[in-house]
N, C-alpha and C positions, 0 to 999 in steps of 0.2 A: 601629397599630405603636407604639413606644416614643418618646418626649420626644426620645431621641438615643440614636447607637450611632456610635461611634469603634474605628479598626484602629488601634491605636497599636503602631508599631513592624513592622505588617505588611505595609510597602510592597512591601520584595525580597521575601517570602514568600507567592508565591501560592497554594500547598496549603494552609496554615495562615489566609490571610486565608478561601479557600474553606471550609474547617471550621467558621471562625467563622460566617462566614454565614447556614450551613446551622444551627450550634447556634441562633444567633439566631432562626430561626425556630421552632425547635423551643421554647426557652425564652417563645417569643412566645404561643405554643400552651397553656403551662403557668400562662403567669401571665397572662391577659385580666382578672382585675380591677383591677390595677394599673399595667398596661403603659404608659396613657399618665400614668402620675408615676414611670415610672422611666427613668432611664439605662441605657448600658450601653455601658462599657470595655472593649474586649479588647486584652489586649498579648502579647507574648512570655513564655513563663513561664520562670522566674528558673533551678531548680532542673534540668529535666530538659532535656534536648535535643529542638526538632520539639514544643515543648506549647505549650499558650493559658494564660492565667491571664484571669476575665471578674471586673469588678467592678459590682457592682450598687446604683445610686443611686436612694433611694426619695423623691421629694418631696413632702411632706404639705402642707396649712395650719397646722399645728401646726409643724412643724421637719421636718429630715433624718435618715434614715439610711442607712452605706453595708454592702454586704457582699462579701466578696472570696471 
């Protein structure tokens, strides 16, 4: 599984915390060569009503990157 996975902001929202979840695994599914140097944020998304926005933290020996 991943370094870390945080619901930020998806306390009261249990269909959306449940979404995430469920992406998280599928995302888990997609990235196995990296999963365990990466993060993974999920918050409320900004723009639309009822969306996720996931941000993805990659941590190397060499440095960091992030992607939203």
């Amino acid at each position: 599984m991943f370094k870390s996975v945080t619901y930020v902001g998806l306390e009261n929202q249990p269909e959306l915390r449940r979404q995430a979840e469920v992406a998280t695994q599928v995302l888990a599914e997609e990235v196995t060569r990296f999963q365990e140097n990466l993060s993974v944020e999920w918050t409320l998304g900004e723009n639309l009503p009822a969306s996720l926005c996931v941000q993805l933290t990659l941590d190397l020996p060499t440095g960091s990157a992030r992607a939203k």
